[in-house]
C-alpha positions as CSV (number, residue, x, y, z in Angstrom):
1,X,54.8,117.6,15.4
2,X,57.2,116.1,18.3
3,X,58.7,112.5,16.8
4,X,57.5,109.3,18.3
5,X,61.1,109.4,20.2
6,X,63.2,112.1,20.7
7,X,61.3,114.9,23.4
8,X,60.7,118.5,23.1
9,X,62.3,120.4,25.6
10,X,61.1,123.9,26.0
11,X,61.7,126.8,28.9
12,X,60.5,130.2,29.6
13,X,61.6,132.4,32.3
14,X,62.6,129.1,34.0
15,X,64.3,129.7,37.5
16,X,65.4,128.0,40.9
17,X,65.8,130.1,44.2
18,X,67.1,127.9,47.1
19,X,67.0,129.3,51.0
20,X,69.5,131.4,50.3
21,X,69.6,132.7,47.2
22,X,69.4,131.9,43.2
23,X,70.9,128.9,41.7
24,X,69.6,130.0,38.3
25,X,67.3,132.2,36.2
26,X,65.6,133.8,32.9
27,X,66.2,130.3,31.4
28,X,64.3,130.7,27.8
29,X,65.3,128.5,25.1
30,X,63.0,125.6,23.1
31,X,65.0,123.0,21.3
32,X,63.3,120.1,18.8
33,X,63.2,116.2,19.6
34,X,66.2,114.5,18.5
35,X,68.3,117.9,19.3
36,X,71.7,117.8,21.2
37,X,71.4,120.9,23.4
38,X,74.5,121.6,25.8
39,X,74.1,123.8,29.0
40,X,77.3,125.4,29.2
41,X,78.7,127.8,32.2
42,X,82.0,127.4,34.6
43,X,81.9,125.4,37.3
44,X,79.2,126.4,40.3
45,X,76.8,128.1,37.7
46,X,74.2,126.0,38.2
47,X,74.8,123.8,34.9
48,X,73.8,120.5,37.4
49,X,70.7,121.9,38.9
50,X,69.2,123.4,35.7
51,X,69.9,119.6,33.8
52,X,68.4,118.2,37.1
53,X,65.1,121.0,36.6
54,X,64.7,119.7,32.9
55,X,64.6,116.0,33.7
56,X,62.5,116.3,36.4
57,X,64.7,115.7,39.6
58,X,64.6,118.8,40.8
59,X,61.4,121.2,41.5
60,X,62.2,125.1,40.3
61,X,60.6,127.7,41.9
62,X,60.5,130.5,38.8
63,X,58.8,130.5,35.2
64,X,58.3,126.9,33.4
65,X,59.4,124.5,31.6
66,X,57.9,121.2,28.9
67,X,59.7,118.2,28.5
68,X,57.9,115.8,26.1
69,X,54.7,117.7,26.4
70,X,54.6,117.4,29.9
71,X,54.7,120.5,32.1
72,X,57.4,121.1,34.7
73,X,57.4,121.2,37.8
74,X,54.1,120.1,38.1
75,X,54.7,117.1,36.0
76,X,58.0,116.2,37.1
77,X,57.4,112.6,37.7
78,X,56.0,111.6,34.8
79,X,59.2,113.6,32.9
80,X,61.5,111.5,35.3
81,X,59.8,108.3,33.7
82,X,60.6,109.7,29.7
83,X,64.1,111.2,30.7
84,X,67.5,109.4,31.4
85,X,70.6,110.0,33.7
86,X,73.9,109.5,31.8
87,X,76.7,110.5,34.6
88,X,75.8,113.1,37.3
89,X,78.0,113.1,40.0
90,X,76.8,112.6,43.1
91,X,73.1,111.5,41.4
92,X,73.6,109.1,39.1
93,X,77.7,107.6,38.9
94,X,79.4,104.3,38.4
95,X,80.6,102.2,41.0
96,X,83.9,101.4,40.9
97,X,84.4,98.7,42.7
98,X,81.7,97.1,39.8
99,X,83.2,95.1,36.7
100,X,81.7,96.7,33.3
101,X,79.4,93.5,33.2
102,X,77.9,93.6,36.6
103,X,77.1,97.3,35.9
104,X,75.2,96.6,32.5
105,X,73.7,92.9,34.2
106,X,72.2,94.9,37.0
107,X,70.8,97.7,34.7
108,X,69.1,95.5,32.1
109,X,67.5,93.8,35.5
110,X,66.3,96.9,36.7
111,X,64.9,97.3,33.7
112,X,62.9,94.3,33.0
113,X,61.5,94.8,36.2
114,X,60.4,97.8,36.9
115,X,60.9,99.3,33.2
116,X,58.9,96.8,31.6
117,X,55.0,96.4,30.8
118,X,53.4,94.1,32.9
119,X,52.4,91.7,30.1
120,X,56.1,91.5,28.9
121,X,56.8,90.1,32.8
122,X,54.3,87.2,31.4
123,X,56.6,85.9,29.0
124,X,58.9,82.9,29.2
125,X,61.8,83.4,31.1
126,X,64.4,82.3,28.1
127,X,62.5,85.2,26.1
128,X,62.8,87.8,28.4
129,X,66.6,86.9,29.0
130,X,66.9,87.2,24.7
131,X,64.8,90.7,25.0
132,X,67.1,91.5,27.9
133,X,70.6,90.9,25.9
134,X,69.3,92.5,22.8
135,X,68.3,96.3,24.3
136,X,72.2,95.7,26.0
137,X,73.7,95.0,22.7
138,X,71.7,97.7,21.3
139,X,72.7,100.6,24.1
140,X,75.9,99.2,23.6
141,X,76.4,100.1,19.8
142,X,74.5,103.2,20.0
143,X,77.0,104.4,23.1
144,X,80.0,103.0,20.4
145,X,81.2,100.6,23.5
146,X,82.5,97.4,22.8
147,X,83.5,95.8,26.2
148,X,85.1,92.6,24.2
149,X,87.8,95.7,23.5
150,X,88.9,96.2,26.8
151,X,91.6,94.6,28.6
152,X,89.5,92.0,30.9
153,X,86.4,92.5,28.8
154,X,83.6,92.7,30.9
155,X,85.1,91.5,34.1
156,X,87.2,95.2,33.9
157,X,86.7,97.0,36.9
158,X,84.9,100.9,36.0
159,X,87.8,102.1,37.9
160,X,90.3,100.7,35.2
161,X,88.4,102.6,32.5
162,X,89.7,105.6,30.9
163,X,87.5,108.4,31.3
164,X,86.1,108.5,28.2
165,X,85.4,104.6,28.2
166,X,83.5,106.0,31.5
167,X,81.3,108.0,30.0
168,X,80.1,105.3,26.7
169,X,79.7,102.9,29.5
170,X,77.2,105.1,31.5
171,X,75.8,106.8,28.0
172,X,75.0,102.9,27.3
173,X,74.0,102.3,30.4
174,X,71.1,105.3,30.4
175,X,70.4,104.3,26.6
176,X,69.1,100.9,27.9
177,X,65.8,102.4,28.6
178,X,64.8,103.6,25.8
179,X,64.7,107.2,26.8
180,X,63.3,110.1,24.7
181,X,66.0,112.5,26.6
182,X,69.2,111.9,27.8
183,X,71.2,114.1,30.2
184,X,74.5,114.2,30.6
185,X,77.1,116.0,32.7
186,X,80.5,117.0,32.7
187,X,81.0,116.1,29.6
188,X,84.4,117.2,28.7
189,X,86.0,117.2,32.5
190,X,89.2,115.6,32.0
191,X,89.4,115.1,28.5
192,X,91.9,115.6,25.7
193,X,90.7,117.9,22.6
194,X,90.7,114.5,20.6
195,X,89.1,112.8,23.6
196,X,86.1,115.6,23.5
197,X,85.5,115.6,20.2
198,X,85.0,111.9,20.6
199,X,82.5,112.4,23.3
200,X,80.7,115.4,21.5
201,X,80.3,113.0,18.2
202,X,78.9,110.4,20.7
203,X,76.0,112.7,21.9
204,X,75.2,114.0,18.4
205,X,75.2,110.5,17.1
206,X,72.3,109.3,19.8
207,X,70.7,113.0,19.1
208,X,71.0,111.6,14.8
209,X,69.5,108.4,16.3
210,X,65.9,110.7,17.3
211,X,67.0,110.6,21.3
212,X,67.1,114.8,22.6
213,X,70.5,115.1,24.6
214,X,71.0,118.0,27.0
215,X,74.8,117.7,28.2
216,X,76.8,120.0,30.6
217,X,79.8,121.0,29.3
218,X,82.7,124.2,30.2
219,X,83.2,124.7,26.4
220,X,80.4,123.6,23.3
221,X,81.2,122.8,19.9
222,X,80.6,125.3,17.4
223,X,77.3,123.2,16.0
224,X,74.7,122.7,18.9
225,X,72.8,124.9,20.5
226,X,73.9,126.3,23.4
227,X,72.3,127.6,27.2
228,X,74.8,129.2,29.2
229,X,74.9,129.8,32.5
230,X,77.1,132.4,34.4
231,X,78.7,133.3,38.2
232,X,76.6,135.5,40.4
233,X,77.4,139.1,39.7
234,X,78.1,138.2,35.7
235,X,76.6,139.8,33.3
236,X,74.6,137.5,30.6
237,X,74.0,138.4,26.9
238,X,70.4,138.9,25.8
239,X,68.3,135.6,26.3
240,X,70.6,133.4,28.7
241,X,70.0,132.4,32.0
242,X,71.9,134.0,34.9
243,X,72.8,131.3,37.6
244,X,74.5,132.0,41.4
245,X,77.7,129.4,42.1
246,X,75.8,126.0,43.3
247,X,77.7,122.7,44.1
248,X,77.1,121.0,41.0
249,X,77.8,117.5,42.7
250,X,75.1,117.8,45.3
251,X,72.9,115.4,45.4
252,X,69.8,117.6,45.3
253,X,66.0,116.9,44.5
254,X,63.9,119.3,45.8
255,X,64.9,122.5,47.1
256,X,63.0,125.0,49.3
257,X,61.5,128.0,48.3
258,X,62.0,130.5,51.0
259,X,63.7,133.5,50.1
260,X,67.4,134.5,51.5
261,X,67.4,136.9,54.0
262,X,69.4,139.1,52.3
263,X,69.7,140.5,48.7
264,X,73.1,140.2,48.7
265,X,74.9,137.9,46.3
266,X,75.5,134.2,47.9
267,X,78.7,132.4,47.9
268,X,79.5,128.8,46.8
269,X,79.2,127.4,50.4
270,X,76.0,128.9,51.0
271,X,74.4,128.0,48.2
272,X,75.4,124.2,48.7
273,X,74.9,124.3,52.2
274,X,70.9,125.4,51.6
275,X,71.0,123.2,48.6
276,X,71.7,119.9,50.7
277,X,69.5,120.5,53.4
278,X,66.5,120.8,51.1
279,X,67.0,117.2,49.7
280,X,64.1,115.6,48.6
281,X,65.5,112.0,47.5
């Protein structure tokens, strides 16, 4: 029985093909609630698109998938409302002209707002501000991000942060929600072997906390289970998904269904280019 929390995340013969060509396909794999799952390919295998698919932000065109019981793509917007956005560039990144406070001051408003139950809108204003500082403080622990450590506190500037400082702040920043399933990408660009084990023992410990994590990643630890994703042309072992090159910083929602004109494999640039004009913000 799926915990109160963490979602289920289940696939089977789960596939995207764009305009022209596949981004990815044959994606089978179930994982438990609370489970730290990474997605793990080279650069332009479709890693982005297929997080994107599992959260609900973008609509596949091949096989299907569950996230917390609910059926994708059919379903996708009610995933989108159970299912979190650590950083994804070019979908969900920090600003870095923001200080680390305005960034977590304009999330828990969002939040209360629009994230909220009506009736909790009802209450006094000093209690919502006390519920509003406590779900902070308690994304903040759980993403092991203590701004008071940092060299302005939380006037610093995101662009000031180291990159793994980056990623707590927008792990903390999705974990303000309350989500059943986070998703994270890139999560060992531009880290130091010390640096990514860091980051990886960051994603288990919200996974140990009941929340599901799916995280994009070149290289996964030896104890998670792993999706991989592979180059047009590759060959895949038994069970993993096959994905063409795709910009995995396009900022893509919805993509057509037509199929290529040709059967031949598609580059990079194509790929992207069909992506991008099927945007569906």
């Amino acid at each position: 029985m799926e915990s109160p929390h963490g979602a289920a995340v289940s696939a089977e013969d789960f596939g995207l093909e764009g305009p022209r060509g596949r981004v990815f396909r044959n994606v089978t794999f179930s994982a438990e609630p609370g489970e730290l799952v990474a997605i793990e390919g080279p650069s332009g295998s479709g890693r982005t698109c297929l997080l994107l698919a599992l959260t609900g932000r973008m609509r596949t065109t091949e096989g299907h998938a569950e996230t917390g019981g609910l059926r994708l793509p059919k379903q996708a917007a009610a995933v989108r409302r159970i299912a979190a956005l650590g950083p994804v560039p070019g979908v969900s990144e920090l600003d870095p002209a923001f200080t680390v406070a305005e960034h977590l001051g304009e999330r828990a408003l969002l939040q209360g707002r629009y994230g909220s139950p009506l009736r909790a809108l009802l209450r006094p204003r000093a209690e919502r501000r006390a519920a509003a500082e406590a779900r902070v403080d308690e994304a903040l622990e759980a993403a092991g991000f203590d701004p008071a450590t940092l060299p302005k506190s939380g006037r610093t500037s995101v662009r000031d942060l180291e990159r793994l400082e980056a990623l707590r702040l927008s792990v903390a920043l999705a974990l303000i929600g309350r989500p059943r399933l986070l998703a994270v990408d890139d999560t060992d660009l531009k880290l130091s072997d010390a640096e990514r084990e860091q980051a990886w023992a960051l994603l288990r410990s919200v996974a140990d906390a009941g929340t599901t994590v799916l995280a994009v990643c070149s290289e996964a630890p030896g104890n998670v289970q792993v999706v991989r994703t592979a180059p047009a042309g590759a060959e895949a072992g038994a069970g993993e998904p096959v994905a063409a090159p795709a910009d995995d910083e396009a900022d893509v929602r919805e993509p057509a269904t037509e199929k290529p004109a040709a059967e031949e494999p598609t580059t990079e640039e194509e790929t992207a280019d069909a992506l991008a004009e099927a945007r569906r913000a």
